[in-house]
C-alpha positions in Angstrom: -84.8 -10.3 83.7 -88.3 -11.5 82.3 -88.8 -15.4 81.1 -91.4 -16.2 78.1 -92.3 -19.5 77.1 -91.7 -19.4 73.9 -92.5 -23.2 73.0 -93.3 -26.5 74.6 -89.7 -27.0 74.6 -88.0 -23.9 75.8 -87.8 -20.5 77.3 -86.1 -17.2 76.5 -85.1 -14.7 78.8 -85.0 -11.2 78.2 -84.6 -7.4 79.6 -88.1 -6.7 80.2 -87.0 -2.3 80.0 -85.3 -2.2 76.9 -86.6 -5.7 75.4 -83.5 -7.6 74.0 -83.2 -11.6 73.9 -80.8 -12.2 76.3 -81.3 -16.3 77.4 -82.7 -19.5 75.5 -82.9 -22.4 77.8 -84.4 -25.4 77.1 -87.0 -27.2 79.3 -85.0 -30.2 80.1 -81.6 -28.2 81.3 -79.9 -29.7 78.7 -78.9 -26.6 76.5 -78.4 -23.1 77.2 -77.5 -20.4 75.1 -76.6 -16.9 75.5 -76.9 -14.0 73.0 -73.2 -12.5 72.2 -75.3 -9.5 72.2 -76.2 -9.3 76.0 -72.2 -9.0 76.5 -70.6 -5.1 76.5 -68.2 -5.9 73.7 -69.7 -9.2 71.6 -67.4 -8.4 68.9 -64.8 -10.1 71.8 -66.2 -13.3 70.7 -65.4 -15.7 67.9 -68.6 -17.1 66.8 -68.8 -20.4 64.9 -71.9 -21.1 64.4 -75.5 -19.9 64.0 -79.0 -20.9 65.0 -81.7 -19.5 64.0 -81.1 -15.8 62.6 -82.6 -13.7 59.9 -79.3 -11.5 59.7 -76.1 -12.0 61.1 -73.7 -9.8 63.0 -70.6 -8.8 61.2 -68.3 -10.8 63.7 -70.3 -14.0 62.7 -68.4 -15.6 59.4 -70.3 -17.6 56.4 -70.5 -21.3 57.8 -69.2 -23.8 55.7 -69.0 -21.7 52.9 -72.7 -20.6 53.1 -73.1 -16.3 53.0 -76.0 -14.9 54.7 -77.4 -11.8 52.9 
């Protein structure tokens, strides 16, 4: 695993071989997230929310009644 500092405020974590986002972890500890997509099967998960995406996966729904093309 590779880390990048992508901002001031965070860092992301990736496979440095095949190059996929795996990590975002901010500076501070505080929040950590992890890409459904660096799981085997992500369509196991239920997502319920987005954060920053230009498409979505098919497993994520419209929140709150907004669609994403």
């Amino acid at each position: 695993m590779a880390t990048y500092a992508s901002s001031d405020w965070a860092t992301r974590q990736f496979c440095p071989t095949c190059g996929p986002g795996l990590f975002w972890r901010s500076n501070d500890g505080a929040v950590t997230m992890v890409s459904a997509q660096a799981f085997d099967d992500p369509s196991a998960f239920v997502l319920e929310d987005e954060f920053c995406i230009e498409s979505k996966p098919d497993t994520l729904r419209p929140w709150r009644g907004i669609g994403r093309a």
